[in-house]
C-alpha positions as CSV (number, residue, x, y, z in Angstrom):
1,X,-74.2,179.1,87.7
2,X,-72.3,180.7,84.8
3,X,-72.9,184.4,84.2
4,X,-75.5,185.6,81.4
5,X,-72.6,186.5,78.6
6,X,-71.1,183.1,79.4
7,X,-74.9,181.6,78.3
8,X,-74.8,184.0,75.4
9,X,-71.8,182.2,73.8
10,X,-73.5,178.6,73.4
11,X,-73.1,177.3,70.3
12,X,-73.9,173.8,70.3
13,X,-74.0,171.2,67.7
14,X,-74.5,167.5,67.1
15,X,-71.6,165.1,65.9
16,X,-72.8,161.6,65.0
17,X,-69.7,158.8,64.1
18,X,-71.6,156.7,61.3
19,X,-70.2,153.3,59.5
20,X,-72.0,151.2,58.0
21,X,-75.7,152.3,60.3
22,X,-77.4,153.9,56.6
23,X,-80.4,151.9,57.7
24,X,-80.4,153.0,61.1
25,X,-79.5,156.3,60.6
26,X,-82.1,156.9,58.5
27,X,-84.4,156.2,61.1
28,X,-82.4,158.1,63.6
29,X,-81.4,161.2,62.5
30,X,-85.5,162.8,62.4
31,X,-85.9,162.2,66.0
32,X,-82.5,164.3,66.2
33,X,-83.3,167.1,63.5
34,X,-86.3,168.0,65.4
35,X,-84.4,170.1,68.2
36,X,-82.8,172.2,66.0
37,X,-79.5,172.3,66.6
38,X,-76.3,171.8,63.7
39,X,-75.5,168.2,62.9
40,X,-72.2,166.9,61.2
41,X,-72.5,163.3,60.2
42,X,-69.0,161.9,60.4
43,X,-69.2,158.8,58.1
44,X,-66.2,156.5,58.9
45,X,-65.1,154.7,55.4
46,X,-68.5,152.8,54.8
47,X,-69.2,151.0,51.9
48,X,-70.4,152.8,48.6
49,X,-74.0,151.8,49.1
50,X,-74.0,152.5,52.5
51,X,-72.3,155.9,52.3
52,X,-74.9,156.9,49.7
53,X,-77.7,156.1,52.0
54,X,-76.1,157.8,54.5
55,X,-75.5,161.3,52.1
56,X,-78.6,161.1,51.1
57,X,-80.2,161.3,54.6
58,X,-77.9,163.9,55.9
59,X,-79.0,165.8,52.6
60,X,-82.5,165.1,53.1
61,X,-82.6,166.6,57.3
62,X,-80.1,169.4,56.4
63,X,-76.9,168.2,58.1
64,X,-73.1,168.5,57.2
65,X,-71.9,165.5,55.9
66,X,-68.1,164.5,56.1
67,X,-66.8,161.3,54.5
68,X,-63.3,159.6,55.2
69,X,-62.4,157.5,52.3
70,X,-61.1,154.8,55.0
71,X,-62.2,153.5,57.9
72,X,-60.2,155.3,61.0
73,X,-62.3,154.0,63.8
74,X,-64.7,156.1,65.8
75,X,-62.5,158.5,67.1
76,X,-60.4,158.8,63.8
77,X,-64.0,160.1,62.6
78,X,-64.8,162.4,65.7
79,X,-61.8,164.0,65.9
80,X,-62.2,165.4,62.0
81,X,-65.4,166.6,62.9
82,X,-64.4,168.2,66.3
83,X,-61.8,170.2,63.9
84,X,-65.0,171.2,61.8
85,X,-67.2,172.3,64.7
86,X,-64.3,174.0,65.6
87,X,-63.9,176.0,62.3
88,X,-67.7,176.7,62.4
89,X,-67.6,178.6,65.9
90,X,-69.1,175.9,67.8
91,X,-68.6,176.0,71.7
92,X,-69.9,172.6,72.4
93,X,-70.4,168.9,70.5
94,X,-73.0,166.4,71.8
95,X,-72.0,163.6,70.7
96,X,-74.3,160.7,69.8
97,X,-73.9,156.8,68.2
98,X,-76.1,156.3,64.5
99,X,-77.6,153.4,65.7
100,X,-80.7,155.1,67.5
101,X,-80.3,152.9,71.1
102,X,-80.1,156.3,72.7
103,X,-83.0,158.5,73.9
104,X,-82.7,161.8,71.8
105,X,-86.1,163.3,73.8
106,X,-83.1,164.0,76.4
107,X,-80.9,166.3,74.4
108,X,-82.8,169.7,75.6
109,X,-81.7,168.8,79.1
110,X,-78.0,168.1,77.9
111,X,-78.3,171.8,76.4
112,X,-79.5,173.6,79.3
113,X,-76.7,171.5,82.0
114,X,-74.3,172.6,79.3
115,X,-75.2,176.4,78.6
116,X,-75.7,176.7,83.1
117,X,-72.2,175.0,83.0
118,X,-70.5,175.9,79.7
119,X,-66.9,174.4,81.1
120,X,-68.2,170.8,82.2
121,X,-68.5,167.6,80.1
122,X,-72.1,166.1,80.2
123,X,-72.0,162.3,80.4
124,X,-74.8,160.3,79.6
125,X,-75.6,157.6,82.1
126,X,-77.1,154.9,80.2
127,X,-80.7,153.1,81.6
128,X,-80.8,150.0,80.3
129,X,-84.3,148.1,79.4
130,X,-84.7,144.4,79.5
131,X,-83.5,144.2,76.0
132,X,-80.1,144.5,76.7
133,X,-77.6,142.0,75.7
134,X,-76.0,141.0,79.2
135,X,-72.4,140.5,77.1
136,X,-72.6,144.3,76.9
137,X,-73.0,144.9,81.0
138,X,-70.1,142.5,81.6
139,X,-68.0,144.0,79.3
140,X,-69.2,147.7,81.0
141,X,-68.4,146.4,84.4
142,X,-64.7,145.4,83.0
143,X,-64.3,149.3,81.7
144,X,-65.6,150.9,84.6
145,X,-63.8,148.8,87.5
146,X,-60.2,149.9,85.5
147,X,-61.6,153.6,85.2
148,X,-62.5,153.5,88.8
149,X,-58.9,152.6,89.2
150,X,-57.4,155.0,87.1
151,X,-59.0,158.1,89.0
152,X,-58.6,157.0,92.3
153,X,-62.5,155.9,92.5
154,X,-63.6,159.4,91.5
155,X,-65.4,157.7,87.9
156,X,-68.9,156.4,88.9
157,X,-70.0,156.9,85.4
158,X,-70.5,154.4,82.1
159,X,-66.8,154.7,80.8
160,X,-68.5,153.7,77.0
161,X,-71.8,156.0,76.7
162,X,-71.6,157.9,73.7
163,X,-73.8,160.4,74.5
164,X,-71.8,162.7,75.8
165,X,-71.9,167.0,75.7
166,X,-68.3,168.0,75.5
167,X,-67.0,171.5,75.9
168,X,-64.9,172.4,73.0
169,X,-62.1,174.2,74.3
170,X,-61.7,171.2,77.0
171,X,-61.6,168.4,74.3
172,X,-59.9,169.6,71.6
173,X,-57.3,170.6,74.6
174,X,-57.0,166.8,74.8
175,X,-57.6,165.6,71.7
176,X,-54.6,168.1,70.4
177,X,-51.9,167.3,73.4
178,X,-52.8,163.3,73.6
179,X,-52.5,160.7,71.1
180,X,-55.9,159.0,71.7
181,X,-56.9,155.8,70.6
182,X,-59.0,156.1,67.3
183,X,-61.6,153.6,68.2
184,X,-64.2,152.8,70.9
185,X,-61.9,152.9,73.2
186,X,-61.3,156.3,72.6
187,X,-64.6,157.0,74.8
188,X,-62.8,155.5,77.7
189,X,-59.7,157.9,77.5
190,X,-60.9,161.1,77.0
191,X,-63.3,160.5,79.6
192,X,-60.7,159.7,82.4
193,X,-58.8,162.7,80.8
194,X,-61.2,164.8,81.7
195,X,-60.9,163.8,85.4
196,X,-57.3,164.0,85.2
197,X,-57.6,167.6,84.2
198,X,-59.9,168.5,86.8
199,X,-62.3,169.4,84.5
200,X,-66.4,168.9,85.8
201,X,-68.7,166.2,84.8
202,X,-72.6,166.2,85.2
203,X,-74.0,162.8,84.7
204,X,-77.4,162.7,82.7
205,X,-79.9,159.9,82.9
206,X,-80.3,158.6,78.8
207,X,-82.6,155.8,78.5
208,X,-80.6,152.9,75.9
209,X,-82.8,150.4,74.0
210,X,-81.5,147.6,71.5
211,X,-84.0,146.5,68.9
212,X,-83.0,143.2,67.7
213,X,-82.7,144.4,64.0
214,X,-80.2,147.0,64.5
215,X,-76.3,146.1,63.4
216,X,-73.7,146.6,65.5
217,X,-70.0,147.7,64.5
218,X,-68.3,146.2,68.0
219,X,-66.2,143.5,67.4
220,X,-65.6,141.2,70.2
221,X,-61.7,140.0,69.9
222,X,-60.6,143.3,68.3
223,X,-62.4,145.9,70.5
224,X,-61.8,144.5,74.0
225,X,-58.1,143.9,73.1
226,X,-57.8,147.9,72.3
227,X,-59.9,148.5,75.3
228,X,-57.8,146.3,77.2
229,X,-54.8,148.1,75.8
230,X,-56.4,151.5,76.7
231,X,-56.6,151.0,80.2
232,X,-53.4,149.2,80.1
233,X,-52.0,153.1,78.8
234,X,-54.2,154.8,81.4
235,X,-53.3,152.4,84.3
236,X,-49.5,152.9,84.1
237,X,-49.9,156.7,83.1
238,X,-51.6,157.0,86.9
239,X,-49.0,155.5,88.5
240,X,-46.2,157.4,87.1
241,X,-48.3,160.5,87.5
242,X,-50.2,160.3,90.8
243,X,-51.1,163.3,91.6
244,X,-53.6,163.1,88.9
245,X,-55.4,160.7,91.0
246,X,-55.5,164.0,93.0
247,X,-57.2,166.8,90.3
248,X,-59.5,164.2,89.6
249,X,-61.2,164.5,93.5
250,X,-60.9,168.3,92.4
251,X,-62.9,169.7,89.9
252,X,-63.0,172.9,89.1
């Protein structure tokens, strides 16, 4: 437990990585406004129409929206809006996918783990429903078994949730002295980053549902070749650098 000046200092706010999800985000973003807390809609190149939908429903719920003209990938999109929240004073950035297939009823909880741990990362565990395509699990199983690898079998956690509550000071720490990949796979770095550092992680129960009319921007070939070449970075990283197989059994 973190002293009460240390609670004093929490500053949260919300990122969301939108592309293309106007539709869905539209639906989303209520069910997100209602708790009250800063949003910054990080829209990643999508198309005219889309990006208009997408303005107009950050306008319409009161959140900052940011536009890159192109599409850099998720994390391309993050990391400009982690430099934002930065500039704003925020201490922490919950992180969240436009798509709606994760549980927003659970971001109180995220917020109090993170202001009676202000130095940890909160990960979202997901819990999957019946609706959930079983390409997606054996893809997850993939991702995790290399994570597990990569940390000496200290990650138990869903390498690809993106629900996450990140410390600031932590992540932009990474994000500033490692060249991350700008994608997905982006998730699956900075999370076995954090391990490397020594850093805490709380795992969170978020329920995940996938309604069969919502559009996904994962691309089979593409994505699990940059994954692939993600942990194929991470993998040899370890074994030139063992002893953060170490810190990651160490948290601080």
């Amino acid at each position: 437990m973190n002293s009460p000046t240390a609670a004093a200092e929490f500053r949260p706010c919300i990122i969301i990585p939108c592309y293309n999800h106007g539709r869905e985000l539209a639906g989303f973003l209520p069910r997100v406004a209602v708790h009250n807390l800063p949003i910054i809609i990080a829209d990643d190149g999508s198309r005219q129409e889309e990006a208009a939908l997408i303005a107009e429903t950050a306008s319409t719920q009161g959140a900052t929206y940011l536009r890159s003209e192109e599409n850099l990938g998720k994390w391309g999109a993050l990391q400009r809006a982690v430099t934002h929240a930065t500039e704003q004073g925020y201490t922490h950035v919950l992180q969240c996918d436009a798509d709606g297939q994760h549980e927003s009823t659970v971001i109180p909880q995220f917020c109090c783990l993170a202001r009676q741990n202000p130095t940890a990362l909160i990960c979202g565990t997901p819990v999957y429903g019946e609706d959930v395509p079983k390409a997606r699990l054996r893809g997850r199983v993939f991702s995790n078994f290399f994570a597990k690898l990569e940390t000496a079998w200290a990650c138990k956690l869903d390498t690809m949730c993106g629900f996450r509550l990140y410390p600031l000071q932590q992540l932009t720490d990474i994000l500033h002295k490692k060249n991350i990949m700008p994608g997905m796979a982006g998730d699956i770095e900075i999370l076995v980053h954090f391990y490397w550092r020594g850093y805490r992680i709380i795992p969170q129960p978020v329920r995940v549902c996938y309604p069969k009319d919502v559009r996904s921007n994962f691309r089979v070939l593409r994505d699990n070749v940059l994954i692939s070449w993600a942990h194929t970075k991470l993998c040899t990283t370890a074994l030139l650098h063992p002893w953060r197989l170490w810190r990651a059994h160490k948290p601080r």
